[in-house]
C-alpha positions as CSV (number, residue, x, y, z in Angstrom):
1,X,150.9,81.5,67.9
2,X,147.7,80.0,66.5
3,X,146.8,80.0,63.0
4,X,144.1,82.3,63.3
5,X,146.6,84.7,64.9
6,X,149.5,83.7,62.2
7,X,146.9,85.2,59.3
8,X,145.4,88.3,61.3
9,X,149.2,89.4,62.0
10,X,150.0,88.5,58.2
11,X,146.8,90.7,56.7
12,X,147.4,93.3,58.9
13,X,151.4,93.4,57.8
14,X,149.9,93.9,54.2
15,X,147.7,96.2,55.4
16,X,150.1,98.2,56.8
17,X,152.2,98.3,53.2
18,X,153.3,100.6,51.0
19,X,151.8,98.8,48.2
20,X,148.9,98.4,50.2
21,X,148.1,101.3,50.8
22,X,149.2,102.8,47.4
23,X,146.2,100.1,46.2
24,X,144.0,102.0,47.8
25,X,145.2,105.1,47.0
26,X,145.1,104.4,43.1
27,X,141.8,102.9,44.0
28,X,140.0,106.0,46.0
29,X,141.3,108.6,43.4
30,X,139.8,106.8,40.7
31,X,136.1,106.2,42.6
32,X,135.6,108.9,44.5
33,X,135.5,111.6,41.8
34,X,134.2,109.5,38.7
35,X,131.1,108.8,42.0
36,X,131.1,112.8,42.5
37,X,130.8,113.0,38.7
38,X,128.0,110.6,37.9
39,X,126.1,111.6,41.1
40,X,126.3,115.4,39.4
41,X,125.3,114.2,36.4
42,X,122.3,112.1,37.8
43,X,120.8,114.7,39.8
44,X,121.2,117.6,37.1
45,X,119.1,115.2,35.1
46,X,116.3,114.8,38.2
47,X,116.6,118.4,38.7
48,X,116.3,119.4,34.6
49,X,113.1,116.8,34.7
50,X,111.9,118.8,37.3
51,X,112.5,122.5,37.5
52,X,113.5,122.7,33.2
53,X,110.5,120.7,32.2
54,X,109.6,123.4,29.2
55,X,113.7,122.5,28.2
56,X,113.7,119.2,28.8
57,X,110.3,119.0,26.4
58,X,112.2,120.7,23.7
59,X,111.6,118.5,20.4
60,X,115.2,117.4,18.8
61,X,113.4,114.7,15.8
62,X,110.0,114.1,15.7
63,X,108.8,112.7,18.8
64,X,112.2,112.8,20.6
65,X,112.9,115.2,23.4
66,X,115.5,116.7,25.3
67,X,114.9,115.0,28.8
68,X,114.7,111.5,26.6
69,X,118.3,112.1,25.3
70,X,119.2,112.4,28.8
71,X,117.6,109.7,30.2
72,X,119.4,107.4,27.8
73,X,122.1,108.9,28.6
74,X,122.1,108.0,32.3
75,X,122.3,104.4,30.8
76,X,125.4,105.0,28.4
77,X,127.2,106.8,31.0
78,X,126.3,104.3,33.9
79,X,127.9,101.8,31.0
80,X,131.1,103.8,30.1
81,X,131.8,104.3,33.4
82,X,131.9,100.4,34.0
83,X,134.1,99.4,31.0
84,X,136.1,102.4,32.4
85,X,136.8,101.2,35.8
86,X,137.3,97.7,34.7
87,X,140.1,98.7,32.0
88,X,141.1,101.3,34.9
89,X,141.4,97.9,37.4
90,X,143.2,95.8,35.2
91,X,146.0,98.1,34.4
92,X,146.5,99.9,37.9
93,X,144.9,97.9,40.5
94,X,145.0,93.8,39.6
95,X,148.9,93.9,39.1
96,X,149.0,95.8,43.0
97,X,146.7,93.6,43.9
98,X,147.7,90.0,42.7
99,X,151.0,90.6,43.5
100,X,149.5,91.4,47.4
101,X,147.2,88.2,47.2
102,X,149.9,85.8,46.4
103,X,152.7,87.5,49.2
104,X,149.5,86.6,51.7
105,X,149.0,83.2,49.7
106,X,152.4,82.4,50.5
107,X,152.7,83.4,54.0
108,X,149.4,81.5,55.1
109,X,150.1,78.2,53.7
């Protein structure tokens, strides 16, 4: 057996593992919905900014309006949802996933 060979079969014996696949498990019930959610969110703003305009103009102080809360919004979300999914990663996915990346370490040296 070649190396090249040696490695495929060792990736594809971790691909095939439990902890494997519960990786991606943890991984895709995390991402998928917070994706469904932010993709909701998004396109109620782009439909609000364009169907809701005489909402989306209400004043809240002085010159600020409805559609601009949600505007910066989109930005604070967009941000939360980062720091989420990194402090999601780094207690549910990196000890998975470290633990994976040094069995294949080991077995390709």
């Amino acid at each position: 057996m070649t190396t090249q060979e040696h490695d495929a079969s060792v990736y594809e014996t971790v691909q095939e593992s439990s902890e494997f696949q519960e990786l991606k498990r943890r991984f895709r019930a995390w991402t998928f919905p917070m994706t469904v959610a932010f993709l909701v969110w998004y396109l109620l703003y782009v439909v609000m900014s364009g169907w809701a305009r005489g909402f989306m103009a209400t004043k809240l102080l002085g010159d600020i309006n409805v559609g601009l809360i949600f505007g910066l919004l989109q930005f604070v979300s967009t941000f939360l949802i980062a720091w989420a999914y990194a402090r999601h990663a780094d207690r549910k996915l990196d000890p998975i996933a470290d633990k994976l990346r040094h069995e294949v370490e080991e077995k390709t040296k």
